[in-house]
N, C-alpha and C positions, 0 to 999 in steps of 0.2 A: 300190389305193394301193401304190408303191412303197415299199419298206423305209425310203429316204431317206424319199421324204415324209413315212411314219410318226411315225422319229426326230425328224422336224422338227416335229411337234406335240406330240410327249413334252419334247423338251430346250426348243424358246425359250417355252415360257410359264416354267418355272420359272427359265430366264435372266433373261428378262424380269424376273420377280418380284424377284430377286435386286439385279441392277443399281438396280432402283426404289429397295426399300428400303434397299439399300446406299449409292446419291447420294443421295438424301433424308437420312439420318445421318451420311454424309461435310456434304454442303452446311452441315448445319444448326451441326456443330460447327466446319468451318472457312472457310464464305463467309456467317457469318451477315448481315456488313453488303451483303453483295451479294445476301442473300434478299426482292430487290423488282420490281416491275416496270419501271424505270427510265420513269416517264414523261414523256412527252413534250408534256404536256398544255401548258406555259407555250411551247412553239414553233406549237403548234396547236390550237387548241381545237373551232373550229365544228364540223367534218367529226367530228371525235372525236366531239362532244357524241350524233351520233346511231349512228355504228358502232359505240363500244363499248358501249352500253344492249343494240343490237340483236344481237351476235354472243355477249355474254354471256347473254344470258336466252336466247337461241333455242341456244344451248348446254347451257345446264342442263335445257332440256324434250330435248335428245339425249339427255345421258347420262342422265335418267331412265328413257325408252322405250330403252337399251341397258340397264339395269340389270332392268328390268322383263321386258323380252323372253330376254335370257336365264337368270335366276332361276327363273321361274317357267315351270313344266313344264307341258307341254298338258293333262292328266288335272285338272290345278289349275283352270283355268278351264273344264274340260270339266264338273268338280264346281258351280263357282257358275251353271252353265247358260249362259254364255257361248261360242258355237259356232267354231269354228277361222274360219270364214270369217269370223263377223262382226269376229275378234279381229284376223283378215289385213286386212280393210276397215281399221280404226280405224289400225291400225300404219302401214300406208300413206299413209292422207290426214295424219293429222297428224304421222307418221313424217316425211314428205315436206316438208309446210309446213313442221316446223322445222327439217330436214335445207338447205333453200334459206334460209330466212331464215338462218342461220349461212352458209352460203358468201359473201351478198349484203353482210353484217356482215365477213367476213373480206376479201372484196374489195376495201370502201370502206377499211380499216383498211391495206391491202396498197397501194390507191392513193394515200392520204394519205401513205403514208409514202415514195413515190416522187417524189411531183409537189411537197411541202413540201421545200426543202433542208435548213433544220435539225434538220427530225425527219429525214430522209435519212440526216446527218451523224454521228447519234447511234442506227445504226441498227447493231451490231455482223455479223459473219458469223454468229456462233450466232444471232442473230436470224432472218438470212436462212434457215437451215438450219432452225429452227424455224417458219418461215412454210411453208417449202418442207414437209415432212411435214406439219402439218397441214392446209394443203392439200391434198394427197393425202390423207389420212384422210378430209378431211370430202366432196369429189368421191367419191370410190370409195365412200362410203357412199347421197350422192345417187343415183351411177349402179344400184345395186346395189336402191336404195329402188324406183326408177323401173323398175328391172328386173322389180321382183316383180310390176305391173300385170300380165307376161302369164303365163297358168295354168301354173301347174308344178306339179309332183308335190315337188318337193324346195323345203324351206321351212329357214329359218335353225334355228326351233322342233326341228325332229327333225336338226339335222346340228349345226352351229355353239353351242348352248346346252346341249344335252350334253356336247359336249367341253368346254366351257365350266366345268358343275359339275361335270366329271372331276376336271380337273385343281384344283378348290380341293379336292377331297378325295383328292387324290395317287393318280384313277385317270382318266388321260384316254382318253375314249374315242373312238381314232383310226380305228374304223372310222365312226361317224358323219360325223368330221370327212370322210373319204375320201370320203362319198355329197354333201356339198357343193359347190355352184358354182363355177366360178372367181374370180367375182366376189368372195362371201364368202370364199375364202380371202385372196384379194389385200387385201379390205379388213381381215380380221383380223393381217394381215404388219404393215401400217402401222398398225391401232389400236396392235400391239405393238411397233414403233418408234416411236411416240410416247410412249409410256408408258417406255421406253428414257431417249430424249432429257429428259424429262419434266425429272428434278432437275436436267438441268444449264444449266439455259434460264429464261426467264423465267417459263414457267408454273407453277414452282412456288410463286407469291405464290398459287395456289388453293387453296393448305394453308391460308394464313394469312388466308380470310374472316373479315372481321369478323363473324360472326356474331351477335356479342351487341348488335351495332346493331338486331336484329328483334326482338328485347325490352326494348329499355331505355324508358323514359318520354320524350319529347320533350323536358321541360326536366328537366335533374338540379341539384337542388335538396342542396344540402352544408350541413350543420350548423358550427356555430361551436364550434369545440373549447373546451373548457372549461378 
C-alpha cells in the first residue's frame, strides 16, 4: 500500500465521521421542518405499496450482516465452534438474497419514480444524487458478495473488519485494509459517501423510526381526566 493509500484510510473514515455527525446536528437544529422523507405516496401508491416494504426490510437484514460481519472478530465465532467456512457459507447465501432483494426494492423505487410524472416532478437533484450513491453502494456490495463464491485466501473478516474496529478505537489498521480487494475497498469508498451525503438527503427520516410503534398496544385506550 502506497503512502496515499494509507493516508486515505487514516483521514476519510474520521472525515467521514465528522461530517455525519456534524449534518446530523446542523440538519436537526436548522432544517428540522425539512427532516422528512417528502412522500410521494398520494401521486403513487400501488408500485410504492410493494418496493418500499421490500427495499426497506431487505435493507435492514444488510446492515445487520454489515454490523455483524464487521464487529465481530473470527476467534469469536471460532470460540462458539462456528467454523470460518461454515460463517463464509451463511454470509454469502443470505448476505446475497438480501443484498439483491434491496437492489430489486431500489430498482422498482428508481422506476416509479421515472415512469410516474408527478412523483418525477417532485423528485429534487439531491434526490437524484442520493439514488445515484446508493446505488452504487448497494451493486458494489452485490458484486463483491457474488465475488466471494470463488475461493480466495483474502476475506473482508481478516482485511476490511479490522480496519473497521481500528478506526472506532482511533487505531486503524491500514495494513489489513492494504491485504483487501478491490472490490472491498471500492465498496467501502461508497459505503462512506453515503454515510457523507447521509444528513443532507432524505435518508436521514432513519433517525426518526418510529420505533415505539413495536411496543405499543394495538388500541391506546386514554383515561378521562378528572
Amino acid at each position: 500500500m502506497t503512502s496515499g493509500e494509507s493516508l486515505l484510510w487514516i483521514v476519510m473514515p474520521y472525515l467521514t465521521i465528522v461530517i455525519f455527525v456534524g449534518g446530523v446536528i446542523w440538519r436537526y437544529r436548522y432544517d428540522r421542518f425539512g427532516w422528512t422523507t417528502r412522500s410521494s405516496q398520494l401521486y403513487e401508491s400501488r408500485l410504492l405499496r410493494v418496493a418500499s416494504p421490500l427495499f426497506h426490510y431487505a435493507l435492514l437484514f444488510v446492515i445487520v450482516g454489515h454490523v455483524i460481519g464487521v464487529l465481530i472478530p473470527v476467534r469469536w465465532t471460532d470460540a462458539i465452534g462456528v467454523s470460518n467456512d461454515a460463517y463464509h457459507a451463511n454470509a454469502l447465501v443470505w448476505g446475497g438474497l438480501a443484498g439483491l432483494a434491496t437492489l430489486v426494492g431500489l430498482g422498482l423505487l428508481i422506476y416509479r419514480r421515472r415512469v410516474h410524472g408527478p412523483v418525477f416532478l417532485a423528485t429534487t437533484a439531491n434526490d437524484k444524487i442520493m439514488y445515484v450513491v446508493l446505488a452504487a453502494a448497494i451493486v458494489s456490495g452485490v458484486v463483491t458478495t457474488a465475488a466471494g463464491f470463488v475461493p480466495s485466501e483474502v476475506s473482508y473478516r481478516t482485511t476490511v473488519a479490522p480496519w473497521f474496529r481500528g478506526v472506532l478505537i482511533l487505531q486503524p489498521d491500514t495494513t489489513a485494509m492494504g491485504h483487501a480487494s478491490g472490490l472491498y475497498k471500492v465498496h467501502t469508498l461508497f459505503g462512506m459517501a453515503l454515510f457523507v451525503l447521509f444528513p443532507f438527503s432524505r435518508l436521514v427520516h432513519a433517525l426518526s423510526a418510529p420505533l415505539g410503534y413495536l411496543f405499543r398496544p394495538y388500541i391506546v385506550y386514554r383515561r378521562r381526566p378528572r
